[in-house]
NUTIDREN-395138 format. One record per residue (C-alpha): residue in three letters; x, y, z. Coordinates in nm, 4 decimals, decimal comma. Layout:
% residues N
r; east; north; up
Ala; X; Y; Z
...
***
This chain:
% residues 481
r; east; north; up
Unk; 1,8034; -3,0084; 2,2569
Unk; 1,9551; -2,6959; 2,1864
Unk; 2,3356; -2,5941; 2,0841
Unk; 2,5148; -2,3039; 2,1095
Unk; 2,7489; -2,1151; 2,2852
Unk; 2,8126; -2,0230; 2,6400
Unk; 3,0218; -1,7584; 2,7783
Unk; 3,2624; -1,7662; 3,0373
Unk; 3,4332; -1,4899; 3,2259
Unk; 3,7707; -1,4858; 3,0562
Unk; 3,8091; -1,7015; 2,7291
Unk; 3,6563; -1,8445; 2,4855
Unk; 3,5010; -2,2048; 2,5407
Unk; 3,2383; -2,4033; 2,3956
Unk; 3,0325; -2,6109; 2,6533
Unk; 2,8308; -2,8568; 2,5167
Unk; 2,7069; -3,1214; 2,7786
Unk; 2,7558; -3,4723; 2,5121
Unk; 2,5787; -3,8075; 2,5211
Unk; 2,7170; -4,0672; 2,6966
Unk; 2,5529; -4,4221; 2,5900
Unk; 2,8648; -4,5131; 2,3645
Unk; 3,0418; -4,5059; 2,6903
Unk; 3,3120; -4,4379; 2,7397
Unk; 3,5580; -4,2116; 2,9390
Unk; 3,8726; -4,0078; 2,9504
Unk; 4,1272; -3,9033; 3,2025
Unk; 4,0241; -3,6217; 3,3757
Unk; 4,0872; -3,4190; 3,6509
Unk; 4,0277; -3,4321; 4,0260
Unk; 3,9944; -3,2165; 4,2990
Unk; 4,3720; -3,2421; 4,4506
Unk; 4,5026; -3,3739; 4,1344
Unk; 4,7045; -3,1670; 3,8423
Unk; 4,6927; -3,4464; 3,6220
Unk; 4,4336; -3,4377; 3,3107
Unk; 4,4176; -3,5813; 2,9582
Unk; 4,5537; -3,3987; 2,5976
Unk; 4,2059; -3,4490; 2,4903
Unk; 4,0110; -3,3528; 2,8397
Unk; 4,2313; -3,0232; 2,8268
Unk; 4,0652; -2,9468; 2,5029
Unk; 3,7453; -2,9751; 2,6214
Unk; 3,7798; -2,7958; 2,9518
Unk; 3,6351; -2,4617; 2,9745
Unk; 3,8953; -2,1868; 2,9980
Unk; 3,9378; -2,0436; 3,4011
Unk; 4,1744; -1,7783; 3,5354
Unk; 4,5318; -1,9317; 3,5099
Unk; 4,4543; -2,2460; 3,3180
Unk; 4,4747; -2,2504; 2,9663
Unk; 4,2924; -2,5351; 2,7504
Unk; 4,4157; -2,7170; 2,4342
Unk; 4,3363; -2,5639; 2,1072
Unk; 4,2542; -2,6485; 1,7449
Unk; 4,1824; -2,9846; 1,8615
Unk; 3,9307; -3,0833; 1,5908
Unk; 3,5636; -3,2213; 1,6617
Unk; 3,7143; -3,4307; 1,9560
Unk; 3,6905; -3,1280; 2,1801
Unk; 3,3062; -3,2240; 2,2553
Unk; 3,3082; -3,5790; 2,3067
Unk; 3,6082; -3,6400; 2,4878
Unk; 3,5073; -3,9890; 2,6156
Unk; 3,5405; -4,1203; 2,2536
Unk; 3,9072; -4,1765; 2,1586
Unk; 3,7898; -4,5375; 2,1036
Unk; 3,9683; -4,7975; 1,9059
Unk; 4,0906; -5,1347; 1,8694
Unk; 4,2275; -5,2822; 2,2304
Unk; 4,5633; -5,4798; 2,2172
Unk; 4,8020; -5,2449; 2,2542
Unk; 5,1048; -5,2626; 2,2327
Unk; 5,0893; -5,5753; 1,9966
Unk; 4,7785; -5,4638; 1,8463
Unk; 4,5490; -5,1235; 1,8666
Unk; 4,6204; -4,8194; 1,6576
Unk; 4,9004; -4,7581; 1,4348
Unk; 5,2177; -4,5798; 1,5092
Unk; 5,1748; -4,2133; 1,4219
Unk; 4,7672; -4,2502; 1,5363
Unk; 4,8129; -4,3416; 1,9051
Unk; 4,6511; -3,9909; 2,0213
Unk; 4,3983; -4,0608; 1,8141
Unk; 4,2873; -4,3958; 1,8459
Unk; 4,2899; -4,3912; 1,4666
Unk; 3,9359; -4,1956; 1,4384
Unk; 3,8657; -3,9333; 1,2065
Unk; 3,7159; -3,7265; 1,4639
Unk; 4,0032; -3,6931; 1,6877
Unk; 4,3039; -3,6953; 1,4379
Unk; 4,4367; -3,3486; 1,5366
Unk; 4,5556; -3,5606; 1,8647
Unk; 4,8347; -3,6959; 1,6732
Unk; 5,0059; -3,3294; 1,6130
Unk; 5,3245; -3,3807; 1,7916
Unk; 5,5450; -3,0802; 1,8480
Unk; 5,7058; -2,9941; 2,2010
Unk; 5,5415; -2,6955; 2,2214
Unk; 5,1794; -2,8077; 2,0446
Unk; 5,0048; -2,9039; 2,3546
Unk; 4,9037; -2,7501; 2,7199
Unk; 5,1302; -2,9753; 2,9685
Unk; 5,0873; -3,0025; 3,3220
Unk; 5,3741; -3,0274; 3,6469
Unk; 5,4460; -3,3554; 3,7479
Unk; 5,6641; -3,5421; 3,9585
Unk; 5,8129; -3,9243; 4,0030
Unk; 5,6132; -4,1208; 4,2694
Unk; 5,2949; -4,1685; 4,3977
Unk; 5,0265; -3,9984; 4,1751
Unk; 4,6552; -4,0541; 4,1218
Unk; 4,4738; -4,0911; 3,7659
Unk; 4,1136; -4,0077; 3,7644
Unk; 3,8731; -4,1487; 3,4988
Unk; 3,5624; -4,0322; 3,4421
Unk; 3,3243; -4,2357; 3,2707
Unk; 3,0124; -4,0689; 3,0292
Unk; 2,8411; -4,4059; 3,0677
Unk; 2,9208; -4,7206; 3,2401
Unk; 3,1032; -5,0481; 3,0871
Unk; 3,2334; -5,3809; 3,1779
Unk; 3,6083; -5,2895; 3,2638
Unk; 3,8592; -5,5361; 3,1805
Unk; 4,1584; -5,3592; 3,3246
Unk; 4,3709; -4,9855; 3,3055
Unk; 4,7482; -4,9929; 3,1839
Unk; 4,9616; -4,7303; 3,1910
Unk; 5,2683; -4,6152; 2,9531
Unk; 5,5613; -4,3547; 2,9558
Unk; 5,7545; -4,2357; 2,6685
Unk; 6,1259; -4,2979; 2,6777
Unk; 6,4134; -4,0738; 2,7757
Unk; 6,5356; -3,9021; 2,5004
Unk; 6,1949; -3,9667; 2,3398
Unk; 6,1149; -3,7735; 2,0010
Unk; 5,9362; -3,4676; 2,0813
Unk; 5,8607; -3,3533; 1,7156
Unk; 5,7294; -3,6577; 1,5723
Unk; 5,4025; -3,8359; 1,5823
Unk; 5,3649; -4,0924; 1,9231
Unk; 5,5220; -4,4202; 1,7950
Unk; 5,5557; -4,6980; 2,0077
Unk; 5,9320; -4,7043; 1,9964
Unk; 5,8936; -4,4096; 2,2081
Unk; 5,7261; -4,5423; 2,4742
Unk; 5,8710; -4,8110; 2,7222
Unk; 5,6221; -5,0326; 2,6762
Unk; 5,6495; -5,2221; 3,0321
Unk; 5,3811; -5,0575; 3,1714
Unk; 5,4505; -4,8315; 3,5007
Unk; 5,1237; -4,9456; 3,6250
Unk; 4,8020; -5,1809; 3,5620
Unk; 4,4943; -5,2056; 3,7684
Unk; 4,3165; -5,5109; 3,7215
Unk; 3,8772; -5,4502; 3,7106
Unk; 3,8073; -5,7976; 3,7405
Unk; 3,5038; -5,7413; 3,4614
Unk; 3,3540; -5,5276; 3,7024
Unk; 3,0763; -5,2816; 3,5528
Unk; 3,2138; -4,9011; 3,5862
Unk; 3,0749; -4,6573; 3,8616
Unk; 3,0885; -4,2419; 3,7224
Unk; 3,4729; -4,2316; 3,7979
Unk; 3,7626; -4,3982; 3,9376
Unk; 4,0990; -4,3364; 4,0629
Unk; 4,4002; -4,5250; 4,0398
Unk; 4,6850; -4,4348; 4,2719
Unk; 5,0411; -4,5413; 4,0488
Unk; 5,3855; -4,4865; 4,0710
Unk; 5,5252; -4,2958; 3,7984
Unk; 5,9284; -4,3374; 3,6850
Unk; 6,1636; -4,0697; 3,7343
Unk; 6,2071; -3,8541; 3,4253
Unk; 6,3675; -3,5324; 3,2868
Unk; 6,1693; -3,2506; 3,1112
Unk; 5,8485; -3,3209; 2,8451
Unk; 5,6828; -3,6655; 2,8441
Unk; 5,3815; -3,8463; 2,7385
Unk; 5,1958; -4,0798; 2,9538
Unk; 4,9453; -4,2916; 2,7734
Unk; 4,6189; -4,4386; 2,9690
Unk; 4,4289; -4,7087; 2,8312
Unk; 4,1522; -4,8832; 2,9400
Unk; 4,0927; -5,2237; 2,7852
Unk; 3,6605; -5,2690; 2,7903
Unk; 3,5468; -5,5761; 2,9164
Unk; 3,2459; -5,6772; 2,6732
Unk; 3,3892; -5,5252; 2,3463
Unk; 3,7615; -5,5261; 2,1264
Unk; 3,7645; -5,1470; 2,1917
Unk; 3,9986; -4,9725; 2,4349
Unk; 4,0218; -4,6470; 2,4995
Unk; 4,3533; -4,4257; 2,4773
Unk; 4,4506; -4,1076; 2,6283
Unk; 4,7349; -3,9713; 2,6024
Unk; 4,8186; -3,7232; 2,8719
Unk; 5,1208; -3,4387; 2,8430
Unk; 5,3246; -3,3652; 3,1147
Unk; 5,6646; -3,2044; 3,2792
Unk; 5,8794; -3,3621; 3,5418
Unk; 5,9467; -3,0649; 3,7900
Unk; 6,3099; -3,1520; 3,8881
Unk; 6,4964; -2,9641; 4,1002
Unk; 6,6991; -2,7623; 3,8232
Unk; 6,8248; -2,4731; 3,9827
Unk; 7,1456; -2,3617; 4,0117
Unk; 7,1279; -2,0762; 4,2134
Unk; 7,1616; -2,0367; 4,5475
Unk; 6,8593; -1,8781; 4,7327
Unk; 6,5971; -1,9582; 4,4289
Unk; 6,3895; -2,2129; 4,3830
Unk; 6,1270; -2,2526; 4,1115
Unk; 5,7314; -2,2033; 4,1867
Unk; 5,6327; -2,2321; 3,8444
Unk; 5,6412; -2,2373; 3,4849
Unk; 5,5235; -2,0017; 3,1888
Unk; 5,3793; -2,2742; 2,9079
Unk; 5,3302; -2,1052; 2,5386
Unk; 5,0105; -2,3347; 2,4276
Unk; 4,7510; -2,0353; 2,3110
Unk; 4,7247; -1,8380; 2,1024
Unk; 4,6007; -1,4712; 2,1933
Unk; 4,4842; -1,1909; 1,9647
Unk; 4,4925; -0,7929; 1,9812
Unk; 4,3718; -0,6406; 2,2881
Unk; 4,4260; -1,0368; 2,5028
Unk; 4,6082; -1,0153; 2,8117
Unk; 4,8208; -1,2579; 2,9984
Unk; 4,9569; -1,2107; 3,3184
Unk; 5,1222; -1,3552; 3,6372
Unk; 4,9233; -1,5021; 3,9359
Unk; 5,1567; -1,4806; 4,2384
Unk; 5,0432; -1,6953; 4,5473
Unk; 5,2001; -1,6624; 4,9301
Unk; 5,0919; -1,8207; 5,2604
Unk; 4,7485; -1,5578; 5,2634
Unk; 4,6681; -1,6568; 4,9210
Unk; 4,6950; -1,4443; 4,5476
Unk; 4,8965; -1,1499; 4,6227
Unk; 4,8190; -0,8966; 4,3249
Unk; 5,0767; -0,6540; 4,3750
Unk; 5,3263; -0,8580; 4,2469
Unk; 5,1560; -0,9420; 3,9000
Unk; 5,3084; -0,8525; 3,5896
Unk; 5,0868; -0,8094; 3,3019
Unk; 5,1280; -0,7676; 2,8998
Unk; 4,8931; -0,6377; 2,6965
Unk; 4,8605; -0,8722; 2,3081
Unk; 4,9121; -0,5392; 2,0451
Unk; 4,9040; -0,7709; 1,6960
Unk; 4,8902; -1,1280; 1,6005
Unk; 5,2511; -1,1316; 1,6160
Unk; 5,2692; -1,0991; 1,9467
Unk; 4,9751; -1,3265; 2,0307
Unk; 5,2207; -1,6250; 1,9197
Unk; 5,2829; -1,8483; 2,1791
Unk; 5,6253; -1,8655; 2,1733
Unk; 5,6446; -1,4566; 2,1344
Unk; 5,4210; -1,3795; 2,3903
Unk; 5,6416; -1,6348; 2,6856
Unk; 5,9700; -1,4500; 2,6347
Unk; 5,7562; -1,1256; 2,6707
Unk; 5,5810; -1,1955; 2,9676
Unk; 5,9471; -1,3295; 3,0874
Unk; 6,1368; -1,0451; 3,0069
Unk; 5,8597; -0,8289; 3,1632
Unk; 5,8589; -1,0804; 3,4947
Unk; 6,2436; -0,9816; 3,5370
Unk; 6,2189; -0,6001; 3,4832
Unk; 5,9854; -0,5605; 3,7246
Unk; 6,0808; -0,7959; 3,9794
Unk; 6,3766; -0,8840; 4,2168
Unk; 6,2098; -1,1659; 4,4440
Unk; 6,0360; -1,3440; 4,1047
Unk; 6,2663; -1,4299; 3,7552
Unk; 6,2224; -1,6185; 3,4768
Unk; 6,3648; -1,7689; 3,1806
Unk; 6,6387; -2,0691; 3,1297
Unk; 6,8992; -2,0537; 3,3663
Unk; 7,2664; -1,9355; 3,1934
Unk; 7,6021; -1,8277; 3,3419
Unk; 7,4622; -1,4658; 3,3242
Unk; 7,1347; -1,5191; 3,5097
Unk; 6,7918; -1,6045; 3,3830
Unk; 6,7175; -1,5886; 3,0048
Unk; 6,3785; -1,5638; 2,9025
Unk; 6,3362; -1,7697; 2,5716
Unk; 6,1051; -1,8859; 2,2942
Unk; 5,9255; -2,1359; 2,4311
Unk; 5,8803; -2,2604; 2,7929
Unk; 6,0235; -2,0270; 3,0618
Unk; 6,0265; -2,1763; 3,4019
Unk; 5,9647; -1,8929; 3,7055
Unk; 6,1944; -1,8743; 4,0064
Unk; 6,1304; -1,6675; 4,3508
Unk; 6,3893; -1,5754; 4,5964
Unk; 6,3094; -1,8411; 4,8309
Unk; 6,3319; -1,5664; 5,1538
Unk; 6,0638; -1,4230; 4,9992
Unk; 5,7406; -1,6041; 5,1156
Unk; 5,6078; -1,6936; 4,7562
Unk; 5,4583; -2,0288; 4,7649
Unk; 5,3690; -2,0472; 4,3657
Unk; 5,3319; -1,8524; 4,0561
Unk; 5,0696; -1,9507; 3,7666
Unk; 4,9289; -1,8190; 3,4534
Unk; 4,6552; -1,6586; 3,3938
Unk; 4,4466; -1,4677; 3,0679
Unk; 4,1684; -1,2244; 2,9823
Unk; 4,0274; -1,2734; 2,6826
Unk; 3,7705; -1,0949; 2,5259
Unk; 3,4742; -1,3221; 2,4583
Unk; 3,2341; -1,3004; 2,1542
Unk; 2,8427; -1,2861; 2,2632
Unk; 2,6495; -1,5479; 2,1674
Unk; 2,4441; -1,5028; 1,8279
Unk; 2,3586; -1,8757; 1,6721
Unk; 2,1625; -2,1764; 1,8124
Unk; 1,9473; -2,4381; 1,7510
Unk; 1,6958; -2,6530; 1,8499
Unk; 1,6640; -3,0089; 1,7564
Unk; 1,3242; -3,1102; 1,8222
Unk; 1,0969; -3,5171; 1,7921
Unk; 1,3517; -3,7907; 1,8290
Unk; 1,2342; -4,0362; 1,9747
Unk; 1,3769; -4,2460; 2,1868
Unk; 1,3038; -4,5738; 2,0537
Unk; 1,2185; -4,6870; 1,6512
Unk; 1,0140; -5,0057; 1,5782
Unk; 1,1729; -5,1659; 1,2779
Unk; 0,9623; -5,2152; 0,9807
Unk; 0,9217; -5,3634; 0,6479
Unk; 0,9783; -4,9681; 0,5224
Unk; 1,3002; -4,7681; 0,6439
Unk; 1,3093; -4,6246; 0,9544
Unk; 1,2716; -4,2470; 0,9200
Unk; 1,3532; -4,0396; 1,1958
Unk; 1,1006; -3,6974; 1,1353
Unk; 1,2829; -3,3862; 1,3113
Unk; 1,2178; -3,0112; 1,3199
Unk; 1,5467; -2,7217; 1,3603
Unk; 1,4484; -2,4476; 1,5210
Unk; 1,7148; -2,1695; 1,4705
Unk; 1,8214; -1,8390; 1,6884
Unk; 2,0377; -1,6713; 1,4790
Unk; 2,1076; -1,7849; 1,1162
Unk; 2,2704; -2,1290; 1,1253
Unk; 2,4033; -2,3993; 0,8623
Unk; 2,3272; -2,7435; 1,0171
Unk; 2,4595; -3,0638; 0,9667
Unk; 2,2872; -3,4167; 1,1042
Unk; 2,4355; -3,7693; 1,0701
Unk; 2,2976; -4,0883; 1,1546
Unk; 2,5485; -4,3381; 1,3069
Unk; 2,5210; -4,7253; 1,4308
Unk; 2,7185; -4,8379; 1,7422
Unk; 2,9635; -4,9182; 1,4738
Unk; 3,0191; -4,5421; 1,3798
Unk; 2,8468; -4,6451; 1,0331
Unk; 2,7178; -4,3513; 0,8929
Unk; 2,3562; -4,4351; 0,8080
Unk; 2,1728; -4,1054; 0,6464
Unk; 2,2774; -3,7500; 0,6224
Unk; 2,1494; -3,4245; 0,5930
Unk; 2,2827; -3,0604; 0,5737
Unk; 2,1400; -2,7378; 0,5366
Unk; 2,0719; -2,4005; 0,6473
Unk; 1,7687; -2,2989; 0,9155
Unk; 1,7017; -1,9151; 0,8971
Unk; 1,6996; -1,6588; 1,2003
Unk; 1,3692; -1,7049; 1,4132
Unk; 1,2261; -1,9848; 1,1702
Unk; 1,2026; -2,3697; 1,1865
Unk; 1,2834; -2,6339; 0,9275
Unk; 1,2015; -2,9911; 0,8925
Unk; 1,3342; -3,2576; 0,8343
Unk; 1,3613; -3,6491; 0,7286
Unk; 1,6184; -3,8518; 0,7602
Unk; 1,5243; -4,2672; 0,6327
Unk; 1,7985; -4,4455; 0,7308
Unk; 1,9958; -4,6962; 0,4611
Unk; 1,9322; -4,9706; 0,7288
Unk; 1,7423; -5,0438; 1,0114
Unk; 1,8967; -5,3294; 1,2618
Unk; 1,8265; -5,3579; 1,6522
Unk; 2,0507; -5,1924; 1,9001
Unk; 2,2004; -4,8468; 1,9815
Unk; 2,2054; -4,5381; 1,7312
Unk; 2,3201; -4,1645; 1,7745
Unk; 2,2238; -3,8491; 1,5894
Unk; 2,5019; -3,6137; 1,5683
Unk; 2,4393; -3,2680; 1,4835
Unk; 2,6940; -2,9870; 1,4324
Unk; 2,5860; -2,5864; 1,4085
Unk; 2,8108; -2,3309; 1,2166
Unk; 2,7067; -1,9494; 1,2525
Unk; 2,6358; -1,7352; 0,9310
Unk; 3,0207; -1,6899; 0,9163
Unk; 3,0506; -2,0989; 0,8906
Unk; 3,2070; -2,1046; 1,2218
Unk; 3,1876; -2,4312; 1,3960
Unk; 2,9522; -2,2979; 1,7464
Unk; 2,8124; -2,6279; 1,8895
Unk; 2,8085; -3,0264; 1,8487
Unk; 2,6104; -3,2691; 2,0376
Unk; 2,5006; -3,6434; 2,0410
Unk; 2,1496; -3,7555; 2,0956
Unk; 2,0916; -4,1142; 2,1419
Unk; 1,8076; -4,3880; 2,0270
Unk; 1,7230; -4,7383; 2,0116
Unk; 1,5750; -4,9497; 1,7154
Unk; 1,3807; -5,1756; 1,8595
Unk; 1,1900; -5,5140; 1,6924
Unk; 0,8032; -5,4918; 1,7364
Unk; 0,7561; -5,8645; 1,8231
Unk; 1,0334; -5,8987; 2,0439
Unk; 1,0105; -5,9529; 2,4214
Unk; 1,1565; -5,7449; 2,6636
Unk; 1,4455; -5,9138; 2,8083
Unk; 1,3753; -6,0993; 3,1412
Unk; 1,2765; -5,8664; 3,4640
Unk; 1,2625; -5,8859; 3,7951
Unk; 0,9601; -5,5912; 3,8319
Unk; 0,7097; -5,4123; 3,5835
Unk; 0,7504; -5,0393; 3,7282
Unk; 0,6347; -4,9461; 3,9888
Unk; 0,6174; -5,2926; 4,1073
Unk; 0,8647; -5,2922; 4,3658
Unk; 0,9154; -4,9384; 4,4039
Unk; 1,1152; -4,8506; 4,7103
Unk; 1,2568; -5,1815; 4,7344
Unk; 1,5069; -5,2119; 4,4794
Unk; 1,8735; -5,3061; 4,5566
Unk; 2,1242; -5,3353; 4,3189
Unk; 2,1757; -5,6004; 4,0721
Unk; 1,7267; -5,5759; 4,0014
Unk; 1,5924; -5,5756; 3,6288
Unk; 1,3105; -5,3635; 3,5896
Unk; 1,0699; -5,2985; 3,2620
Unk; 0,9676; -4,9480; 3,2614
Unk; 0,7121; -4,9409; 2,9871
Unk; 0,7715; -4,7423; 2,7308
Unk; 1,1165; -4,7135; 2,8058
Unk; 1,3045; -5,0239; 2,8403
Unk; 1,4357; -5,2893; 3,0783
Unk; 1,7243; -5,1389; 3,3358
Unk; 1,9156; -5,2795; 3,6364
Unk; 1,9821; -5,0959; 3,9431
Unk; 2,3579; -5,1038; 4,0252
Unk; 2,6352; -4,9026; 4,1936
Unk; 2,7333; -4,7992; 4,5793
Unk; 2,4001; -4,5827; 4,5886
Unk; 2,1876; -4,8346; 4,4558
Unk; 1,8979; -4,6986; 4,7375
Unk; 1,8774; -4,3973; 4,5063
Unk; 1,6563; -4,6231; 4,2600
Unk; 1,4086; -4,6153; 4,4546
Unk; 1,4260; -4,2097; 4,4266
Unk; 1,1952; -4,1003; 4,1695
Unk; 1,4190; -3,8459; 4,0283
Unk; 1,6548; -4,0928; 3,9228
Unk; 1,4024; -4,3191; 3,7031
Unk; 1,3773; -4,3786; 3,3420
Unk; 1,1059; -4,1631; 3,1405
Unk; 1,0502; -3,9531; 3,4671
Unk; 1,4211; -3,7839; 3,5724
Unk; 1,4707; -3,4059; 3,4990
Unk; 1,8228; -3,4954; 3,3582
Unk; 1,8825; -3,8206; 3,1151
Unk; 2,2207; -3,8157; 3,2661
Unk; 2,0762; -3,8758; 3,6023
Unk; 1,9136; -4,1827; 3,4847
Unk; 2,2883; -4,3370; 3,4334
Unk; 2,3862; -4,2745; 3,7503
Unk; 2,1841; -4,5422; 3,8985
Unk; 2,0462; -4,7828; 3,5981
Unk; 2,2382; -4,9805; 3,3183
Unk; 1,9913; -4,9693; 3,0291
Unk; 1,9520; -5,3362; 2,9234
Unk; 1,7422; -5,3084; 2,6255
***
């Protein structure tokens, strides 16, 4: 396993492809859709005209794991920790300004929500919340902000998960800034999970004849000295750059959110007569600090205007390799000691933790592994009990810059124990299999075959110990022990 960074064309992003056997899922976004999580926004890489969530905290690379307590409204996480979930990792959720995070266009009515699911569960069911009008945009989510009726629920009848799914709902009428919170109650645990997801209802607000508005500039990043952001203007033949308007970031002054909107507004109406922007006022549009909405003459054939950035990204220089975790531990009468070896690229200060299912932290270790050298490493764990365990490792650079996180996952096993009953000892059966079959695949573990392609089990590249990709494996088996 190695981590580091990756570079995309115009801003800075950390991909790190996370574990997924703790499950779990967020609100993400679909092909047609525009709708997508706070915390799926932080981990999506930046692209030309979309800008991600930032200084999100740890949360950013597992964004299937805003897990807590289920219940809500009566129960579930405090008010003030909704965001959250009430876990360390993703407490920077619960900043609540009206201008802290990226929000996307919405409107009342049909809409779809798209989960996506790092690992499949028993679903119990999906509910659905707005926040109220009027609603407190400067404090953190309570739940006398929300109407707690929810707008929608989508019963899963117990039903095990399958990669993604998409509810179709329809959402209330509302005015300006909301929050919509997602939760989905798991079917074999007290957890939920909770996303809450930050959007604008795009009501027809103008009040000038022959405009209409296409758009929307959003102040949610911050850019540095020698950043760019800039208009994308869209007709009927697609982006038409003649019409962009462009500033260049001088200082970190500029670079502030809220600075660089009015600019890039003010700009927008000096160069243009079919495209303004700003707040509408009795003497035209008046670009502001904060969010400036975009109008075009509507004779003029623009379809849509969007955002977009060029940011200068930093080469990679840090990276490690994690190297001889197994996937399975037979407990002992002496600890169970996981033996690793770092390999570093780069100089790099590393940090492991042991955790249970129960996010128990069970040994740590931190440390720094030299440029081109390899360090190892043991980690005996303060307790050793069946079931599911992660290794979590976070890499800072030389500079102590956070540059990579990822999840590994094993299993302690007992040594006398027998293997849960099967239906086939691999390859027994092998291009048979239909869904809903137990198989033991020795040496790594009894699985069942399940979901709408359930003929792909019987496709070598999809089976346990022999699959290119672990993540492949998921697709088509639930690990039973």
């Amino acid at each position: 396993m190695r981590i580091g960074i990756e570079k995309t064309a115009l801003a800075i992003a950390l991909s790190v492809a996370c574990g997924g056997a703790m499950a779990h899922g967020f609100i993400s976004l679909n092909d047609d859709g525009n709708i997508i999580s706070r915390v799926a926004l932080c981990h999506l890489e930046d692209s030309e005209g979309q800008a991600k969530n930032m200084d999100c905290g740890d949360i950013q690379y597992e964004p299937q794991s805003v897990e807590g307590f289920d219940g809500f409204p009566e129960d579930g996480p405090a008010d003030g920790y909704i965001a959250s979930a009430e876990i360390l990792m993703a407490r920077n959720l619960d900043e609540q300004t009206s201008e802290r995070w990226q929000k996307r266009p919405i409107e009342a009515g049909s809409q779809e929500f798209e989960w996506t699911f790092r690992a499949n569960h028993i679903a119990a069911g999906f509910k659905y919340y707005i926040t109220k009008e009027g609603w407190d945009q400067n404090s953190p989510l309570a739940r006398s902000e929300f109407d707690l009726n929810p707008f929608c629920e989508v019963d899963a009848h117990g039903e095990m998960t399958q990669n993604t799914a998409t509810h179709t709902c329809n959402v209330p009428e509302r005015e300006g800034y909301h929050v919509i919170l997602a939760v989905w109650d798991v079917g074999d645990t007290d957890k939920a999970f909770y996303n809450a997801i930050d959007v604008v209802f795009d009501g027809d607000d103008s009040q000038l004849p022959g405009w209409e508005k296409a758009g929307q500039i959003i102040p949610t990043i911050n850019l540095k000295e020698g950043d760019a952001v800039y208009t994308r203007v869209f007709d009927g033949s697609g982006e038409n750059s003649a019409l962009r308007t462009r500033i260049e970031i001088a200082n970190s002054e500029d670079g502030q959110p809220k600075n660089w909107s009015k600019a890039l507004a003010t700009k927008v109406n000096e160069e243009r007569n079919n495209i303004k922007s700003g707040v509408l006022s009795e003497n035209g549009f008046a670009p502001i600090y904060g969010v400036n909405p975009i109008y075009v003459n509507s004779d003029s054939g623009i379809q849509r205007v969007e955002i977009g950035y060029d940011v200068e990204v930093p080469e990679p220089d840090t990276s490690l390799t994690v190297e001889g975790l197994d996937p399975e531990y037979v407990i002992g009468e002496e600890p169970t000691v996981l033996d690793l070896s770092l390999v570093a690229e780069g100089d790099a200060q590393a940090e492991l933790t042991v955790y249970n299912h129960a996010r128990e932290s069970l040994a740590y270790w931190s440390g720094e592994v030299e440029d081109n050298s390899s360090e190892s490493v043991a980690l005996p764990l303060s307790k050793s009990e069946v079931g599911h365990h992660m290794l979590v490792v976070s890499v800072k650079n030389s500079e102590g810059k956070l540059v990579g996180q990822q999840m590994m996952d094993f299993h302690l096993v007992n040594a006398d124990a027998p293997p849960p009953a099967h239906d086939y000892v691999y390859p027994e059966g092998f291009g048979n299999y239909v869904d809903g079959d137990v198989v033991l695949f020795e040496g790594e573990g009894v699985y069942q075959c399940y979901g709408p392609w359930a003929a792909e089990c019987n496709n070598e590249a999809y089976l346990p110990g022999v699959a290119a990709d672990p993540n492949w494996v998921e697709q088509q088996w639930n690990k039973l022990d």
